[in-house]
C-alpha positions as CSV (number, residue, x, y, z in Angstrom):
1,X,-11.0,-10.0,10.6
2,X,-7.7,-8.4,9.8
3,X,-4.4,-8.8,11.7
4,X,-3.0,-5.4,13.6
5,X,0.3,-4.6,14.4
6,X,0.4,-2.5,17.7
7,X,3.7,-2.0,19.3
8,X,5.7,-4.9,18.0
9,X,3.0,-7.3,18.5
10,X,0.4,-9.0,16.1
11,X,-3.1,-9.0,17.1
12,X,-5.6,-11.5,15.2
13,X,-9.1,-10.9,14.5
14,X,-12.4,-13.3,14.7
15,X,-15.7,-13.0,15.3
16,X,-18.4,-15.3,16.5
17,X,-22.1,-15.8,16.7
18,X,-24.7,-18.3,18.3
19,X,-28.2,-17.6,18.7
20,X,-28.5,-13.8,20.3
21,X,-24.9,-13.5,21.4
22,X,-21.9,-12.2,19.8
23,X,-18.2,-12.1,20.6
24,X,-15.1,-10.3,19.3
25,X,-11.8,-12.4,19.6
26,X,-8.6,-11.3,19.9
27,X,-5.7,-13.7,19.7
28,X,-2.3,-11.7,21.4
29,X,1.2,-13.6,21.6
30,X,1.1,-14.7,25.3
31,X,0.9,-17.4,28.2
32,X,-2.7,-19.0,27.3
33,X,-4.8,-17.0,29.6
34,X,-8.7,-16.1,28.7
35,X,-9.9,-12.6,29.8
36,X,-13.6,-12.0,28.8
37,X,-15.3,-8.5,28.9
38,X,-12.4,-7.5,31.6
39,X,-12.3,-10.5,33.9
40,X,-10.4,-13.9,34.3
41,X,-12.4,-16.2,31.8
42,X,-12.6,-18.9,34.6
43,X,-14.7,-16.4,36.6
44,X,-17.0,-15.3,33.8
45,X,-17.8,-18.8,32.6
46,X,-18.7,-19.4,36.1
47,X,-16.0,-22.4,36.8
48,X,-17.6,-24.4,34.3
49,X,-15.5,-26.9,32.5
50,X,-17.5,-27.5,29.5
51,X,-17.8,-24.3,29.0
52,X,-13.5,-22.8,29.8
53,X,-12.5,-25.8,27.6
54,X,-15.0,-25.4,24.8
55,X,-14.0,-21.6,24.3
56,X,-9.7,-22.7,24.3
57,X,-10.7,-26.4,22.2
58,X,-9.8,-24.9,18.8
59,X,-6.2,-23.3,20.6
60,X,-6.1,-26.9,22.1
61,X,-6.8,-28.8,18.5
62,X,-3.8,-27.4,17.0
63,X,-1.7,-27.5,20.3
64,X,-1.3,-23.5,20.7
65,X,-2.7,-23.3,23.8
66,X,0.4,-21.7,25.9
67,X,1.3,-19.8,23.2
68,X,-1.9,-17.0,22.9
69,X,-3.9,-15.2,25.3
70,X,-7.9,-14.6,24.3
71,X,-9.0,-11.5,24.8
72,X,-12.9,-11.5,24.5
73,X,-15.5,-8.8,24.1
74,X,-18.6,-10.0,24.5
75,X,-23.1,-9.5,24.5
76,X,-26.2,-11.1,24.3
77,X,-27.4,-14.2,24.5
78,X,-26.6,-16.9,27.9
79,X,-23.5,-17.9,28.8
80,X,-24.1,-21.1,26.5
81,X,-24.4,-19.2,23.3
82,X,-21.5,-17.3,24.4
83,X,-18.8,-20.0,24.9
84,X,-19.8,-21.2,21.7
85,X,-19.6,-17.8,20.0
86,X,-15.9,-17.3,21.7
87,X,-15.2,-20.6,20.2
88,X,-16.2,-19.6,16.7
89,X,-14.3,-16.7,17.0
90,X,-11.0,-18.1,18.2
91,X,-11.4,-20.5,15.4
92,X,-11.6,-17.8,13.1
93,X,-8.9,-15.8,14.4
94,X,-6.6,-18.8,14.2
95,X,-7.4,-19.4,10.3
96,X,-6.7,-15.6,10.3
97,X,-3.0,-16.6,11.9
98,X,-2.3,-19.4,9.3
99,X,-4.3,-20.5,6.5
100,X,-2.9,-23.8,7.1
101,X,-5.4,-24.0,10.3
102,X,-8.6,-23.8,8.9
103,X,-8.5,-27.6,7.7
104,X,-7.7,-29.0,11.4
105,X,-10.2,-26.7,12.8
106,X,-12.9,-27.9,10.0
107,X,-12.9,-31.4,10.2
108,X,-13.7,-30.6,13.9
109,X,-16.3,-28.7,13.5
110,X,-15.1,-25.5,15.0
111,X,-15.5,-23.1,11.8
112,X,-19.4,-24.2,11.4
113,X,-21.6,-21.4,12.9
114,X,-25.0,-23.0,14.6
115,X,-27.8,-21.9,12.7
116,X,-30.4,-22.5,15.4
117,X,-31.9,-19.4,16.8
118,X,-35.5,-19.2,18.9
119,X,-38.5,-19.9,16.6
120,X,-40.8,-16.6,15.8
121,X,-44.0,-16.6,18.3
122,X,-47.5,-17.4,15.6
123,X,-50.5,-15.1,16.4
124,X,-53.3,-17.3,18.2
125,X,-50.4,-19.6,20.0
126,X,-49.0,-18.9,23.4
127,X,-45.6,-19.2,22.2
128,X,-43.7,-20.5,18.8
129,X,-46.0,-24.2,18.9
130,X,-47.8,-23.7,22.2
131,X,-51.6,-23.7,22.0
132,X,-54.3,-22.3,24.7
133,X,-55.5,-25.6,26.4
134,X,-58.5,-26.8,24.6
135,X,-61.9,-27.5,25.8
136,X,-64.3,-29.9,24.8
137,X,-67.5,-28.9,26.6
């Protein structure tokens, strides 16, 4: 996470993870649009609203939402895990910006990675808990 200056313009860092997916933020001075691995955010995240306003929420928290586009590179994982790893990493591109962010953005939640991640499979079970059907007689 470390801010660049490429022709006159600062570009902040921030990375984010959720169960197999990761995504690399970048926050550039702009007009608010999200572009994610080359295309319209919108279009990527499949016109779902949960999912185009979770990944601007943090943007939208501290009321910079005009003021930055999102450029996202981004693998792994559904599209689920990655909103909510674009989220984390706009989050922690915005703490990056101002150090005076990161207490908005903690109380709501934003800078807290989700643990959860798919159980390991157990030899002799079907899947993590699931057991071959059992038989009496």
């Amino acid at each position: 996470m470390q801010a660049l200056e490429q022709t006159d313009r600062v570009v902040y860092w921030g990375t984010g993870r959720r169960k197999s997916a990761t995504a690399r933020v970048r926050l550039v001075p702009g007009t608010g649009q999200l572009t994610i691995n080359g295309k319209p955010g919108d279009l990527y995240l499949q016109f779902n609203p949960d999912y185009i306003a979770g990944a601007k929420a943090p943007l939208e928290t501290l009321g910079l939402e005009a003021e930055y586009d999102i450029l996202v590179n981004t693998q792994g994982g559904g599209l689920t895990g990655q909103a909510d790893s674009i989220r984390l990493g706009v989050a922690r591109a915005l703490c990056q910006l101002d150090p005076e962010n990161r207490k908005p953005l903690k109380v709501e939640g934003y800078l807290t990675r989700d643990p959860r991640a798919k159980e390991r499979r157990k030899y002799g079970l079907r899947k993590a808990r699931k057991a071959p059907q059992y038989s009496k007689r």
